[in-house]
Biopython code that builds the backbone (N, CA, C, O; Angstrom):
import numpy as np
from Bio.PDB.StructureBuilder import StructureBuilder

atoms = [
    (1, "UNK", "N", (47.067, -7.465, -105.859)),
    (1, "UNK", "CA", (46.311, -6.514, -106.618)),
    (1, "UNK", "C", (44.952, -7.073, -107.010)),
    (1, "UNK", "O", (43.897, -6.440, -107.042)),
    (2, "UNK", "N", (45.140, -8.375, -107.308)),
    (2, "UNK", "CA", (43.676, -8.832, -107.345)),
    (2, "UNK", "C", (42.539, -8.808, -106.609)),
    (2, "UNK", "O", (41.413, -8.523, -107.016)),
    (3, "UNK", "N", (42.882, -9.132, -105.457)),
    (3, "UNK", "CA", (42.195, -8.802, -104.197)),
    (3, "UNK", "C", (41.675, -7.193, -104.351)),
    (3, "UNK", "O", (40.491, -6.858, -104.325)),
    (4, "UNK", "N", (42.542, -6.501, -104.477)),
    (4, "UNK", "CA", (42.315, -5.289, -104.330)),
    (4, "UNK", "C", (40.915, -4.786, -105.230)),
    (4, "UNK", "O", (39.971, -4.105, -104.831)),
    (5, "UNK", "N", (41.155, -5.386, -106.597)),
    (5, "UNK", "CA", (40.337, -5.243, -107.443)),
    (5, "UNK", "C", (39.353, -6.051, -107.265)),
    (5, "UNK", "O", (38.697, -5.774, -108.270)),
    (6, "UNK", "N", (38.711, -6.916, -106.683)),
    (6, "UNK", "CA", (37.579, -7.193, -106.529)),
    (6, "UNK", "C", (36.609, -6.870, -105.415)),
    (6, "UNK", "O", (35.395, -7.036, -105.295)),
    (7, "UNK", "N", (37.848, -6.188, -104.391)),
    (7, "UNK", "CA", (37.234, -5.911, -103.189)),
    (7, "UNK", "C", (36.519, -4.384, -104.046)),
    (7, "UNK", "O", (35.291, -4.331, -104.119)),
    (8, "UNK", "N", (37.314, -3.278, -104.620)),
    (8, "UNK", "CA", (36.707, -2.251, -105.117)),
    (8, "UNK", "C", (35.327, -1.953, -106.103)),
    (8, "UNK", "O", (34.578, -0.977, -106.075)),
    (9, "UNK", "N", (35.263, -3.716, -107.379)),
    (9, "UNK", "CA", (34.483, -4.001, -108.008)),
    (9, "UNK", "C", (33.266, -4.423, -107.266)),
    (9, "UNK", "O", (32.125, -4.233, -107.689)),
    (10, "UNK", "N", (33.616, -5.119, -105.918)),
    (10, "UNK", "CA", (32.042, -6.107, -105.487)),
    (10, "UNK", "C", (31.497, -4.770, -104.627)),
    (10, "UNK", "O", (30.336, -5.015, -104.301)),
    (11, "UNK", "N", (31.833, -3.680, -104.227)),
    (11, "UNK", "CA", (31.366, -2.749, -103.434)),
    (11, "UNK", "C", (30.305, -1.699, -104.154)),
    (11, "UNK", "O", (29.408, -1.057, -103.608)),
    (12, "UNK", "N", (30.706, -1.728, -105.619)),
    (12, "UNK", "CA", (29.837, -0.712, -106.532)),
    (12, "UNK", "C", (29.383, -1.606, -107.015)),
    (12, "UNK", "O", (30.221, -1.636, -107.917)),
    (13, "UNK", "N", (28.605, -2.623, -107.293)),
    (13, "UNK", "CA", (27.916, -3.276, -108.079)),
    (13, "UNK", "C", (26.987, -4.228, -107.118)),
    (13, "UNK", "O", (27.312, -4.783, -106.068)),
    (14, "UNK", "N", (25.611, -4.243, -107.869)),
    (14, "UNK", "CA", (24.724, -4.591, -107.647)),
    (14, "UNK", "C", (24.642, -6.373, -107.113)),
    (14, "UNK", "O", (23.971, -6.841, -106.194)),
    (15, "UNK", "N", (25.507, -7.029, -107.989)),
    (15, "UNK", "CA", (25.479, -8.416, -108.041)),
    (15, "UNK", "C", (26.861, -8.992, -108.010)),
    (15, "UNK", "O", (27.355, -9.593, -108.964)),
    (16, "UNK", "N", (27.575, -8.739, -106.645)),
    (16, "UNK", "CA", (28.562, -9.145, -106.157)),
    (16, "UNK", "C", (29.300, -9.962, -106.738)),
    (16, "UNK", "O", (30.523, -9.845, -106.816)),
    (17, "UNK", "N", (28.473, -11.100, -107.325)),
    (17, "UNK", "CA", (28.734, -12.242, -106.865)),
    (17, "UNK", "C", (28.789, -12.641, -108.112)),
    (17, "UNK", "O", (28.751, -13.866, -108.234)),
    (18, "UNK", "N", (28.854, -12.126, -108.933)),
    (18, "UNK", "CA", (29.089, -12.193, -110.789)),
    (18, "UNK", "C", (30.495, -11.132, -111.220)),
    (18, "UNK", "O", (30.922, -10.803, -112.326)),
    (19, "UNK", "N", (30.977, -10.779, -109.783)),
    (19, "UNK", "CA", (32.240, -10.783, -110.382)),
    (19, "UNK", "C", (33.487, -11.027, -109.888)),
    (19, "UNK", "O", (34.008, -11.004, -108.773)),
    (20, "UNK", "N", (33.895, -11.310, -111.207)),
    (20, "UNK", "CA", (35.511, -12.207, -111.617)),
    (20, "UNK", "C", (36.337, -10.989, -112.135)),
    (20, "UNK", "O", (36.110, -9.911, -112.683)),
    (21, "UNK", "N", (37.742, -11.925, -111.545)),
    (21, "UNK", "CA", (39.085, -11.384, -111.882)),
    (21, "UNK", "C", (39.953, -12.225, -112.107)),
    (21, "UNK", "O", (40.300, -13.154, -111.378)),
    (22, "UNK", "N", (40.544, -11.786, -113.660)),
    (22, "UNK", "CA", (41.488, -12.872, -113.985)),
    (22, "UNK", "C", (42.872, -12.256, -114.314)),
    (22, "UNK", "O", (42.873, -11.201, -114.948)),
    (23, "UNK", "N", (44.124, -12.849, -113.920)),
    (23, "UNK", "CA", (45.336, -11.967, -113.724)),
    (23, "UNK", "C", (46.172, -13.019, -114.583)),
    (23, "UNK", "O", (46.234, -14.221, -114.324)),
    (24, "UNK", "N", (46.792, -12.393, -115.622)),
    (24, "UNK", "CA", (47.820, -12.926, -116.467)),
    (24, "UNK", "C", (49.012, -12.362, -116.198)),
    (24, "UNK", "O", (49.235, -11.476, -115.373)),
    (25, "UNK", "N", (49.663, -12.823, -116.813)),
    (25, "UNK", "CA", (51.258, -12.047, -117.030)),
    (25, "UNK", "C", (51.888, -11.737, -118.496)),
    (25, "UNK", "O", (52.045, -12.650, -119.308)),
    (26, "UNK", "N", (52.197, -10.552, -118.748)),
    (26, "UNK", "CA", (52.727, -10.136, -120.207)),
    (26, "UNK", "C", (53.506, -9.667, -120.191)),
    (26, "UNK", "O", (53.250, -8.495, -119.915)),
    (27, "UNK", "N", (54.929, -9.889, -120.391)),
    (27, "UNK", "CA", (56.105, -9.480, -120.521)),
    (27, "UNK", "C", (56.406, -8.380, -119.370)),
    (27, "UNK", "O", (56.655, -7.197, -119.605)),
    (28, "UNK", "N", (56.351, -8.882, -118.280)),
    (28, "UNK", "CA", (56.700, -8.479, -117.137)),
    (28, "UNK", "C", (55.968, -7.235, -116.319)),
    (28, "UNK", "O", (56.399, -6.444, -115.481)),
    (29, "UNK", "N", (54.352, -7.459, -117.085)),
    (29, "UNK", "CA", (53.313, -6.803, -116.540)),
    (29, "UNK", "C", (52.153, -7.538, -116.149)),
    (29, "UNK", "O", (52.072, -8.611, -116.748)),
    (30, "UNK", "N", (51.446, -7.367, -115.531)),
    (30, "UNK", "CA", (50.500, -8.004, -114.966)),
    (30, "UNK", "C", (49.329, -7.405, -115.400)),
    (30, "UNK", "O", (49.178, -6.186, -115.481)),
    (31, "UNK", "N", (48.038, -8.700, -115.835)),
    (31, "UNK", "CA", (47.073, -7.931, -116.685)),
    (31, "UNK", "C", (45.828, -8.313, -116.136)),
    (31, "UNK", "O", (45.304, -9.363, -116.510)),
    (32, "UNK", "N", (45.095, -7.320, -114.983)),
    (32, "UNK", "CA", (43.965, -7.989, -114.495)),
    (32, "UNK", "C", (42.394, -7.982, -115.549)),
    (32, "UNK", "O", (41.831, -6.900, -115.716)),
    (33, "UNK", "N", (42.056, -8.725, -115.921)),
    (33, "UNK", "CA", (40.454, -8.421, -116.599)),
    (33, "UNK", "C", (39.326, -8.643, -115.625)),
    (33, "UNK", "O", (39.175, -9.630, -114.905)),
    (34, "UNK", "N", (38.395, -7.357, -115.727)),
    (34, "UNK", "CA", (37.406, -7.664, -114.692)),
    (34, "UNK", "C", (36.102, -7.497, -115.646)),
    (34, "UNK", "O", (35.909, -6.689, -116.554)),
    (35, "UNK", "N", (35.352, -8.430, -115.188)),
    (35, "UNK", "CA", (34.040, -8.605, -115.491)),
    (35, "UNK", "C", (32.883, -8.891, -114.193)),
    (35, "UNK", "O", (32.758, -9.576, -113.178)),
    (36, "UNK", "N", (32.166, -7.876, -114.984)),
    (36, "UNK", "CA", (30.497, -7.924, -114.005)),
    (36, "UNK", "C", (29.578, -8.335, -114.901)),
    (36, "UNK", "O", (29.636, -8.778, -116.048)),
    (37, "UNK", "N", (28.760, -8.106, -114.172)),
    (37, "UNK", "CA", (27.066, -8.329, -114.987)),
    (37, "UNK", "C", (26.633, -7.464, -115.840)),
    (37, "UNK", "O", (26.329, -6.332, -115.462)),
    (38, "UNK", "N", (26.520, -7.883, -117.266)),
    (38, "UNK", "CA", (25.854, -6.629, -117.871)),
    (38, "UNK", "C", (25.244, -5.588, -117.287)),
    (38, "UNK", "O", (25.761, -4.473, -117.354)),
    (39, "UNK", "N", (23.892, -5.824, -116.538)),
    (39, "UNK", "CA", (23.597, -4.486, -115.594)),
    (39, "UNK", "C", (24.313, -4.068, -114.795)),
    (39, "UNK", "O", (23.796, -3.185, -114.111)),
    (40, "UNK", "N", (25.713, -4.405, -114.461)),
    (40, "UNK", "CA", (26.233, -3.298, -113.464)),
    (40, "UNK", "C", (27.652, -2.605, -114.321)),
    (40, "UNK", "O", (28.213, -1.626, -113.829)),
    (41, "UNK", "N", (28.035, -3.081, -115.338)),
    (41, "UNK", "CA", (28.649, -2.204, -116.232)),
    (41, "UNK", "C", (28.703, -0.847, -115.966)),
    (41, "UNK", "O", (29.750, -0.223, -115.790)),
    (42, "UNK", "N", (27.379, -0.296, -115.928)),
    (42, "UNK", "CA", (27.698, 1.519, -116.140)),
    (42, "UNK", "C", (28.022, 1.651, -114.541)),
    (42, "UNK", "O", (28.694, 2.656, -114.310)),
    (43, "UNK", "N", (27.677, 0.808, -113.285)),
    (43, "UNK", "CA", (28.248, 1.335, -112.269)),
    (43, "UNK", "C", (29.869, 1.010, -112.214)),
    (43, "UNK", "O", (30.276, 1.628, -111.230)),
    (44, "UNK", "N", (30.788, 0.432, -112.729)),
    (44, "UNK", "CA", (31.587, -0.038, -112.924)),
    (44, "UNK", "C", (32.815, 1.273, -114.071)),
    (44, "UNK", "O", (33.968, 1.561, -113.749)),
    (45, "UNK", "N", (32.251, 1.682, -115.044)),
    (45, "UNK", "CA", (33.262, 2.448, -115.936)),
    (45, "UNK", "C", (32.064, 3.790, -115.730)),
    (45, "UNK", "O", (32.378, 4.788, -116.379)),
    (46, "UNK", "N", (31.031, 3.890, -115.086)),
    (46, "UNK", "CA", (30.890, 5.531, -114.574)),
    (46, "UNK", "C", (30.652, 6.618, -115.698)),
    (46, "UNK", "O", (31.130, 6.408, -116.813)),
    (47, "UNK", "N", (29.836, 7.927, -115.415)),
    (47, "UNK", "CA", (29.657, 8.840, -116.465)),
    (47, "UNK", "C", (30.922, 9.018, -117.297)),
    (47, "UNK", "O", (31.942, 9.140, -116.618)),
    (48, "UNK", "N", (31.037, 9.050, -118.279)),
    (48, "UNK", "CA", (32.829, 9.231, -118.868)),
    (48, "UNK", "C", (33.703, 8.560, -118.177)),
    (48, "UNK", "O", (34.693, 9.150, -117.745)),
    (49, "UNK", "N", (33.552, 7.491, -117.988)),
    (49, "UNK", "CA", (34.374, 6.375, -117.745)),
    (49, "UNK", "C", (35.377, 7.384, -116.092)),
    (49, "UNK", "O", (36.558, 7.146, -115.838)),
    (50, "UNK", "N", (34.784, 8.090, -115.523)),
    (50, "UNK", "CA", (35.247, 8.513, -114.241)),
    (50, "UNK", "C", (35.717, 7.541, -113.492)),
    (50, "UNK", "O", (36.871, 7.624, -113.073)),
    (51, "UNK", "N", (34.597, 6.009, -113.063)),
    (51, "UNK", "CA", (34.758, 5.651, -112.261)),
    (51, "UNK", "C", (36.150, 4.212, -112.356)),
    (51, "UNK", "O", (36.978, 3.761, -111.564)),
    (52, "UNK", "N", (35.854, 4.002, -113.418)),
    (52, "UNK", "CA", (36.991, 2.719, -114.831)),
    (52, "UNK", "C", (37.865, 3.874, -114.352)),
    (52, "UNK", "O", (37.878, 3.648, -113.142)),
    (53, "UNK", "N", (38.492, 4.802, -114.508)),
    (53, "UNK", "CA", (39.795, 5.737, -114.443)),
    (53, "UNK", "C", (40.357, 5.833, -113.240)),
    (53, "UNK", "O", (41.522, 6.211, -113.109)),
    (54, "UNK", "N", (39.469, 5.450, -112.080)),
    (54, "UNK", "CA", (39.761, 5.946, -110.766)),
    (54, "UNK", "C", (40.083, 4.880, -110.077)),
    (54, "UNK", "O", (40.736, 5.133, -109.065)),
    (55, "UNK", "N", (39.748, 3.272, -110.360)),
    (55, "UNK", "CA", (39.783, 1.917, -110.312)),
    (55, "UNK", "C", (41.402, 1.779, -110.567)),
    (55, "UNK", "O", (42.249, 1.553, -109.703)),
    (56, "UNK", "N", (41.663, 2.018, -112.308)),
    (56, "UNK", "CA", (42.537, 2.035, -112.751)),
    (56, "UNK", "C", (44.259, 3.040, -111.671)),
    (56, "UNK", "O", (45.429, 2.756, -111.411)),
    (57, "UNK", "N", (43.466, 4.007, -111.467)),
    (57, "UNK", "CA", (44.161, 4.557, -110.285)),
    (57, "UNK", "C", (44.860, 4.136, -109.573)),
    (57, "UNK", "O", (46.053, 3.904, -109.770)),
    (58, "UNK", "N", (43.959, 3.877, -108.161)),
    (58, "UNK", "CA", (44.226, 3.438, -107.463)),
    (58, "UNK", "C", (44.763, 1.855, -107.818)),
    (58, "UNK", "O", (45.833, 1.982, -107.222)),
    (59, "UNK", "N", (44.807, 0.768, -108.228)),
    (59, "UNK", "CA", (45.295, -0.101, -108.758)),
    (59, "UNK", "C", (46.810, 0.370, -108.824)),
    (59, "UNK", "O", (47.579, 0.098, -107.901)),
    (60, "UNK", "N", (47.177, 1.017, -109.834)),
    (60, "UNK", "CA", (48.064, 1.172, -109.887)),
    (60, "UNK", "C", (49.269, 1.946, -109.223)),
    (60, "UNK", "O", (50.482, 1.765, -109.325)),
    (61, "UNK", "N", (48.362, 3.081, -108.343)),
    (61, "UNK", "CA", (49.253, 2.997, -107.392)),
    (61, "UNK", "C", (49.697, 2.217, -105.987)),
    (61, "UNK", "O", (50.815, 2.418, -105.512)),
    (62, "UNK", "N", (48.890, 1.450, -105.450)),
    (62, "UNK", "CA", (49.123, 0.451, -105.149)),
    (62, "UNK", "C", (50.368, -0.281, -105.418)),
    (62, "UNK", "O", (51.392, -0.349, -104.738)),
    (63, "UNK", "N", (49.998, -0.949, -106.829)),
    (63, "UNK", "CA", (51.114, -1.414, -107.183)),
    (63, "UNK", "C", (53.007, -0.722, -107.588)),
    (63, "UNK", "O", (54.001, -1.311, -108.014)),
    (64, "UNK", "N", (52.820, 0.413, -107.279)),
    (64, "UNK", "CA", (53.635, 0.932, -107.602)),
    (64, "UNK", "C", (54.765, 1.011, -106.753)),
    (64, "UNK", "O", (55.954, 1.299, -106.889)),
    (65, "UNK", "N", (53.696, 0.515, -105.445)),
    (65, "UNK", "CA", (54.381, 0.811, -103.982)),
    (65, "UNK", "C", (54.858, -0.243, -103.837)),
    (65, "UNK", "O", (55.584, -0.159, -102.847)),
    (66, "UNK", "N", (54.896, -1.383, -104.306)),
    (66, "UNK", "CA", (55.455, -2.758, -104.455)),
    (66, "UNK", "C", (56.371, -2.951, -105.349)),
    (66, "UNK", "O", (57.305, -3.727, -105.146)),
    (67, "UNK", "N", (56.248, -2.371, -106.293)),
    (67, "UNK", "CA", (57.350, -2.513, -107.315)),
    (67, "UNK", "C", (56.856, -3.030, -108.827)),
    (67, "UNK", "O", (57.571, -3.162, -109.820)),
    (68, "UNK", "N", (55.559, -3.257, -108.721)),
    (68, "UNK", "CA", (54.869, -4.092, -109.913)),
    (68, "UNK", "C", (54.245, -2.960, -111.166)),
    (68, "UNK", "O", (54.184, -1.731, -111.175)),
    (69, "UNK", "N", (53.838, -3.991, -112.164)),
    (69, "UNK", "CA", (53.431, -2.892, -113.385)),
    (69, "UNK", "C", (52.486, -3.559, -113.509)),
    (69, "UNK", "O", (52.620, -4.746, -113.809)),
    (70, "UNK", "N", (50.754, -2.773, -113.240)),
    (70, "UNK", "CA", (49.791, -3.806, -113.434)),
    (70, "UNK", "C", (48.646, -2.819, -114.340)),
    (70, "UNK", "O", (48.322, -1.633, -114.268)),
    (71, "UNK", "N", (48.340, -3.671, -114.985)),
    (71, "UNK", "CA", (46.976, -2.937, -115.882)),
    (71, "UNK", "C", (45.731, -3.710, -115.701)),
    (71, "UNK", "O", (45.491, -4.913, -115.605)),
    (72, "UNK", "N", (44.812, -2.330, -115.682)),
    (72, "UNK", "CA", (43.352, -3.200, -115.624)),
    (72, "UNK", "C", (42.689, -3.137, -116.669)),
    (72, "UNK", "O", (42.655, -1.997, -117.132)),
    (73, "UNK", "N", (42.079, -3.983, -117.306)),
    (73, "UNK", "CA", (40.618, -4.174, -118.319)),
    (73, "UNK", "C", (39.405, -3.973, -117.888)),
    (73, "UNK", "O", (39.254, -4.203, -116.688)),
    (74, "UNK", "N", (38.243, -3.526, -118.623)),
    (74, "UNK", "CA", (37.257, -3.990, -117.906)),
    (74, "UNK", "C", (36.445, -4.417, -119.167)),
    (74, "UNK", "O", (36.056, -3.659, -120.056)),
    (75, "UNK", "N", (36.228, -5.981, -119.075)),
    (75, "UNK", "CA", (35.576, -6.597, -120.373)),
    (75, "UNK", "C", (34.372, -6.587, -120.655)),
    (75, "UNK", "O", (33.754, -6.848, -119.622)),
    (76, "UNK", "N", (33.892, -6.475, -121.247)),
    (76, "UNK", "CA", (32.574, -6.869, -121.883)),
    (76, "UNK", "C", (31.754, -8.443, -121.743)),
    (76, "UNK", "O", (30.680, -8.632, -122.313)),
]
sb = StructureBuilder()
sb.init_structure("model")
sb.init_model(0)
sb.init_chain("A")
sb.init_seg("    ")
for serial, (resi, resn, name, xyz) in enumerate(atoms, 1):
    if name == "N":
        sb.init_residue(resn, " ", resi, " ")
    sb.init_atom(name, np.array(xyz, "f"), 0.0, 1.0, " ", f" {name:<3s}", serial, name[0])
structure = sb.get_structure()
């Protein structure tokens, strides 16, 4: 899933290469946090957070098809 999520993050954003993904584990969920570059933020969570919702999406169904419970962040 990580993969997944950075391949989707480095495609809308300006500065590839400033972003990270970090994957924990919480009581038998998986917790990815993604961070970009301040300037690419709004391409990242989108007019009304459309594009953060659709990330979140697909992520999770993905994972669903595997068997996993994964949540995404997107940090500041």
């Amino acid at each position: 899933m990580k993969e997944l999520l950075l391949y989707l993050a480095k495609n809308l954003v300006d500065d590839p290469e400033a972003v990270t993904v970090t994957e924990s584990k919480d009581a038998g969920e998986t917790v990815l946090e993604l961070r970009v570059a301040p300037g690419d933020m709004g391409k990242v969570i989108g007019r009304q957070g459309r594009i953060a919702r659709e990330i979140r999406t697909i992520v999770k169904t993905v994972a669903q098809r595997t068997g996993e419970k994964v949540t995404v962040e997107i940090m500041d």
